[in-house]
C-alpha positions in Angstrom: 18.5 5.2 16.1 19.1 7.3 12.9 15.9 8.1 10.6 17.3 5.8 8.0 17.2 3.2 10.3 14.0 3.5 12.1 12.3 4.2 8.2 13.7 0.9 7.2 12.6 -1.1 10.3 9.0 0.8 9.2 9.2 -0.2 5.8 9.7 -3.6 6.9 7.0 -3.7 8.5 4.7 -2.5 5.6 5.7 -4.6 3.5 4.9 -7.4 5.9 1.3 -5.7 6.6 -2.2 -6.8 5.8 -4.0 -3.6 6.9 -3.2 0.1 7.8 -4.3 2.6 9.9 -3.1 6.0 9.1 -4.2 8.0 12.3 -3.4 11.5 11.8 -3.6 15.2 14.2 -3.0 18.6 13.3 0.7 18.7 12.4 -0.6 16.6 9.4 -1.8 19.8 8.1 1.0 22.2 8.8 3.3 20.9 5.5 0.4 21.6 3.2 0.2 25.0 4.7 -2.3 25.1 7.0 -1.9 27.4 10.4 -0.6 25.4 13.6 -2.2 26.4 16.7 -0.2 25.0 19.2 0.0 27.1 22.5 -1.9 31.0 22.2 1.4 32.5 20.3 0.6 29.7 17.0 -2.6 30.7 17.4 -2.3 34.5 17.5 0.7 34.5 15.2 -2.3 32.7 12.7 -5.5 35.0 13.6 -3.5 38.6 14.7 -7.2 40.0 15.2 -7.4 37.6 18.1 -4.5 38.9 19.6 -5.8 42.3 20.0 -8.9 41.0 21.4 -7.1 38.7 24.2 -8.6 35.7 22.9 -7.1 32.3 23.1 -7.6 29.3 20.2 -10.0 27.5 23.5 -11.9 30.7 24.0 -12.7 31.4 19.9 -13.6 28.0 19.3 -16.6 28.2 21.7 -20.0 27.1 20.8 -21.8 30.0 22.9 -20.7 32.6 20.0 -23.4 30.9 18.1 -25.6 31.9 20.3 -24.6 35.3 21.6 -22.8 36.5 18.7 -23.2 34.5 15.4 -21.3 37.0 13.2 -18.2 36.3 15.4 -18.8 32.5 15.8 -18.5 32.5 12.0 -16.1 35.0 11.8 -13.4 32.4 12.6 -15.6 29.4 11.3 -15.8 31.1 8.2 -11.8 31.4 7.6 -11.3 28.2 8.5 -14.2 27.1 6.4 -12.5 28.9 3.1 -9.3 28.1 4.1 -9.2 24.1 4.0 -11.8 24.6 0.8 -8.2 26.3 -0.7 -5.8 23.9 0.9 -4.3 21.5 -1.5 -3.3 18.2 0.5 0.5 17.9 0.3 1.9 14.6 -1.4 2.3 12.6 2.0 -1.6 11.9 1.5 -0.5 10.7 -2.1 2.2 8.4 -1.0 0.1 7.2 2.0 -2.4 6.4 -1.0 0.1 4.6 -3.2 1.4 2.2 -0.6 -2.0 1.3 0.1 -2.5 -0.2 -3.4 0.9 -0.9 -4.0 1.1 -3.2 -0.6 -2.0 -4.5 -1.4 -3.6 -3.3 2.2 -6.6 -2.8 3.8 -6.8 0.8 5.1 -8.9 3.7 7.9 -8.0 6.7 8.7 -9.0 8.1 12.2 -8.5 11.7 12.3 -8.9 14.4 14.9 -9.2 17.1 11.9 -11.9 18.8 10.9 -10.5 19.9 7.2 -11.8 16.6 5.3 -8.1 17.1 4.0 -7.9 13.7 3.6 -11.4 13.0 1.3 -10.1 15.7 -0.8 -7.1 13.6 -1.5 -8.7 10.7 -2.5 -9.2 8.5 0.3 -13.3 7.4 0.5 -15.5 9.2 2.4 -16.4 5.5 3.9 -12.9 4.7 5.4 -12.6 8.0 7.3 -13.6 8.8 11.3 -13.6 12.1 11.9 -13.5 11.9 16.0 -14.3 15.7 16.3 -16.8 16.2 13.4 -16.2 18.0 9.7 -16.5 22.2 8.9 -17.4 20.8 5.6 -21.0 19.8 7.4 -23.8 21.9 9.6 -25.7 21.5 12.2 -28.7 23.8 12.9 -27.8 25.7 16.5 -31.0 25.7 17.8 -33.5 22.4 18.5 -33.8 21.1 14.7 -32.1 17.5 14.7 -30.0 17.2 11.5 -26.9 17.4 9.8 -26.4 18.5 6.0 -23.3 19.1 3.8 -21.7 22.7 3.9 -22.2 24.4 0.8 -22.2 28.4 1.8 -19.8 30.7 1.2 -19.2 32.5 4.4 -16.9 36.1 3.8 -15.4 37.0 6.3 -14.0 40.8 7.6 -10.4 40.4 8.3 -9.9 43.1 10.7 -12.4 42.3 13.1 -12.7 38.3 12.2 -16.8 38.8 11.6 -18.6 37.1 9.2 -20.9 38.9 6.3 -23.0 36.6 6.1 -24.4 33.6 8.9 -25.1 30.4 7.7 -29.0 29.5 7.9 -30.6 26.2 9.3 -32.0 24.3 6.2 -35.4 23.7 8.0 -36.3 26.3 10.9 -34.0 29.2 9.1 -32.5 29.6 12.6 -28.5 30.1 12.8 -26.2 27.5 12.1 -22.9 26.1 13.0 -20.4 23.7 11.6 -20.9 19.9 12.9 -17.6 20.2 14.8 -16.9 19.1 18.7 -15.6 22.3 20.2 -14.8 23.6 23.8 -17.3 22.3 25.9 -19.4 21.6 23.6 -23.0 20.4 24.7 -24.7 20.7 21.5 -22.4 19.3 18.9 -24.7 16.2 16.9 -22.2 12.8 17.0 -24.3 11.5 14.8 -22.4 11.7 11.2 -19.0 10.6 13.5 -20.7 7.5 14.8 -21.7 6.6 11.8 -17.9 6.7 11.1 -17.1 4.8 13.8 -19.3 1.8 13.3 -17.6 1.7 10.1 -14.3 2.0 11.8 -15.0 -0.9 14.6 -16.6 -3.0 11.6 -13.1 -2.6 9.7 -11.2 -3.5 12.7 -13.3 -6.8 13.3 -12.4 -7.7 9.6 -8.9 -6.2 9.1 -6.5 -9.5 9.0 -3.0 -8.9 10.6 -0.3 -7.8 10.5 -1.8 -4.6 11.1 0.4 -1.1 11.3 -0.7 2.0 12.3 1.0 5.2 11.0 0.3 8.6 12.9 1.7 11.5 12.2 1.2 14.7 14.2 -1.0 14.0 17.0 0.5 15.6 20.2 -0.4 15.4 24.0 -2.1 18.4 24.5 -5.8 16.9 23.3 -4.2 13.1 23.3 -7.2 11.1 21.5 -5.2 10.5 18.6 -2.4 9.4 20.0 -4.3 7.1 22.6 -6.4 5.4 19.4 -2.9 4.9 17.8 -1.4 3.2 21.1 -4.6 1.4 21.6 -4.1 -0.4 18.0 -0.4 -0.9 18.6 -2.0 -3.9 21.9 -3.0 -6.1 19.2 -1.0 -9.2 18.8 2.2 -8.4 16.0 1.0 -5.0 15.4 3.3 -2.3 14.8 2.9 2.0 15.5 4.7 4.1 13.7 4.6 7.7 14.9 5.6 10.5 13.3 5.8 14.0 15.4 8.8 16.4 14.9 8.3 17.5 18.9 6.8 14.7 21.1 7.9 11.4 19.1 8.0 9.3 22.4 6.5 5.7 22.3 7.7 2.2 23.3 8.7 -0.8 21.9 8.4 -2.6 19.6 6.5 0.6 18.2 8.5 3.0 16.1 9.6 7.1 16.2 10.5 9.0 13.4 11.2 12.8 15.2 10.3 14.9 12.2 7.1 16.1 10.7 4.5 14.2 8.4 5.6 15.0 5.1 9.6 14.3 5.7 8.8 11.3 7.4 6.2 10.0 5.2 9.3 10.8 2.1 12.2 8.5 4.1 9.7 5.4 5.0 9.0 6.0 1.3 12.6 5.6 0.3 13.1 3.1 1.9 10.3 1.1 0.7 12.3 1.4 -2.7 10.9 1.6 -6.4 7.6 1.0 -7.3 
């Protein structure tokens, strides 16, 4: 079926929506700029320095660097940190936002990102689930039990990826690290995300249907995203519309658009016609 198509058949079913889901992976980032780390070659093509080192995205997204090394657990913490604070969110969040009020729906997002890209494009803090946590909030990395909003400035050394400067707990002064779900990560606090999530399940009691879900870049590798989407698309009349330029794949009556966020979000737009 040819995009035109399968973006009609989508803005068809928008129009006929009472509530939205916009679930949403790490190819949402890549068309406002933002490095894409699938496989080590995205990764390394991204961070050089941790080429040269032999280390994989898995291996410097470890919790242990907190502890054995905190000026290289930060080191790549405290790009990424800087990074997303200088990331502008490109104008798929914007359209996303206008058919919202246009449509008249009821909306969530349920993100596997950690960048709070979405906040900073206007969607409230209160209809977002971040499943693996937020850079933009800490977490002390010893035994205090707490999470507070990120306000450091964390410079970093390019060459070798270490940080300047370590981010202190706000009440023991030990080290401390962002409130993110890593790689085997045994000491990440759920708290903030759970908070999320009763939100989340309380919208999904209340949300009246029609309901579509629109995801857009959520891949197979780490498939939560993909399996919160598909597990939306079971209730009765709803409709999935997933946007992923490499693994597009879902079945009926759900819908594919093969390209990435941004283009797709554009031609469901088009289709949806004036506003």
């Amino acid at each position: 079926m040819e995009l035109a198509d399968v973006s009609a058949r989508a803005a068809g079913a928008l129009r006929s929506a009472r509530s939205l889901v916009i679930t949403a992976g790490a190819g949402m980032g890549v068309d406002s700029g933002l490095p894409d780390f699938r496989g080590d070659q995205g990764f390394w093509k991204a961070y050089p320095p941790y080429e040269r080192l032999g280390l994989t995205f898995v291996e410097a997204a470890n919790p242990e660097h907190f502890d054995r090394d905190p000026a290289f657990g930060w080191g790549f913490y405290g790009h990424r940190l800087h990074l997303y604070r200088d990331t502008a969110p490109h104008p798929g969040f914007g359209l996303l936002l206008g058919w919202i009020e246009r449509l008249g729906l009821e909306a969530f997002v349920v993100t596997s990102n950690v960048d709070g890209q979405f906040q900073k494009a206007g969607f409230p803090e209160r209809s977002v689930l971040e499943i693996h946590g937020s850079i933009h909030h800490l977490q002390c990395g010893g035994d205090c039990y707490g999470i507070w909003e990120c306000r450091e400035e964390v410079p970093v050394d390019l060459e070798t990826m270490r940080a300047r400067r370590i981010p202190r707990c706000i009440r023991c002064h030990g080290v401390a690290r962002p409130n993110i779900l890593m790689f085997g990560d045994m000491g990440w606090l759920p708290d903030r995300t759970e908070q999320q999530r009763r939100r989340f399940e309380a919208f999904e009691q209340r949300a009246e249907d029609p309901l579509v879900v629109v995801e857009m870049g959520a891949g197979t590798a780490i498939p939560s995203i993909r399996f919160a989407s598909e597990n939306l698309g079971r209730r009765d009349g709803a409709r999935v519309v997933r946007i992923n330029p490499r693994e597009p794949q879902i079945g009926a009556p759900h819908l594919s658009l093969p390209v990435g966020a941004l283009e797709g979000l554009r031609a469901i737009d088009a289709a949806l016609g004036p506003r």
